[in-house]
C-alpha positions in Angstrom: -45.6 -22.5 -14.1 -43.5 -24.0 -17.3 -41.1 -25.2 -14.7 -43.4 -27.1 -12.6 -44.9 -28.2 -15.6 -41.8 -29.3 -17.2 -40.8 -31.0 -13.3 -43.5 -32.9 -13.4 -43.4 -34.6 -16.6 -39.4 -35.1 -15.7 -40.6 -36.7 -12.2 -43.8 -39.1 -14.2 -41.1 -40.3 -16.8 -38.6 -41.2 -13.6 -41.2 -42.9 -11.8 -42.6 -45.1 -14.9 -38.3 -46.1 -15.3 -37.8 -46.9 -11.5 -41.4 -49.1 -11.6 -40.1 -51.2 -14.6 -36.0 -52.2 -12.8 -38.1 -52.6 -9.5 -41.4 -54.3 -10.4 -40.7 -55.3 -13.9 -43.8 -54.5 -15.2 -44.8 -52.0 -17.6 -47.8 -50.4 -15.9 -47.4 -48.9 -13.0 -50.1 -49.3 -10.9 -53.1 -47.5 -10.1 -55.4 -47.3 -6.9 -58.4 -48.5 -7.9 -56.3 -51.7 -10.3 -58.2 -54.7 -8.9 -55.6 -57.1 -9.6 -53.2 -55.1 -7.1 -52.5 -55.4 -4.1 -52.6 -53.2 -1.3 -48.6 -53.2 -1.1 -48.0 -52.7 -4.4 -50.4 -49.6 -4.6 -49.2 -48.5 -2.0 -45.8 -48.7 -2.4 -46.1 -47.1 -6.0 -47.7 -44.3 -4.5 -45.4 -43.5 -2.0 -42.3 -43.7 -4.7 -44.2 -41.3 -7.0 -44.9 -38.9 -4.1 -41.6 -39.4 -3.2 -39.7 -38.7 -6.9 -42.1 -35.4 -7.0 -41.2 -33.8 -4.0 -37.7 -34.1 -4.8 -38.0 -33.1 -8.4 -39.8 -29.9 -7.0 -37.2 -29.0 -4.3 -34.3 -29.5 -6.6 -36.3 -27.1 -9.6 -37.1 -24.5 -6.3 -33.4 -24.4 -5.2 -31.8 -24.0 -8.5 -34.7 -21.4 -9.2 -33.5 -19.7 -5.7 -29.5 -19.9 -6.9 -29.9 -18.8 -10.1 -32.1 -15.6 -8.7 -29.1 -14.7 -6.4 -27.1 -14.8 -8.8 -28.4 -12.5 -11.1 -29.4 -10.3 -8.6 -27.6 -10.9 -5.4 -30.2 -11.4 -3.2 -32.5 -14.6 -2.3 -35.7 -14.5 -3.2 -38.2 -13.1 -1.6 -40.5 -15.4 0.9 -38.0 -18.4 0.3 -36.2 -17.7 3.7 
């Protein structure tokens, strides 16, 4: 759970440095922002979905190598 934890605070930090070189703003913005507009929500959500998934598989897979390593075997129900 400290890992995901930890993976998500990683992904949010990532996400606010990507918005600023892309949109060079400092907010990143948020659905119901009224002065946005649909592409830019959009957009920003779909980056931030994007940056999480990937921080999660890449935290699962080196979870999943570092388990067969120690004990030889892949983890259970990760098949």
């Amino acid at each position: 759970m400290l890992v995901g934890a930890l993976g998500g605070v990683l992904a949010g930090a990532v996400f606010k440095r990507l918005w600023r070189r892309i949109a060079h703003e400092e907010d990143t913005p948020n659905a119901t922002d009224e002065d946005r507009g649909w592409r830019q929500v959009l957009t920003a959500a779909a980056l931030q979905g994007a940056l999480f998934a990937l921080v999660k598989a890449v935290l699962d897979r080196s979870g999943a190598v570092a388990w067969r390593r120690v004990t030889g075997t892949w983890p259970a129900g990760r098949n």
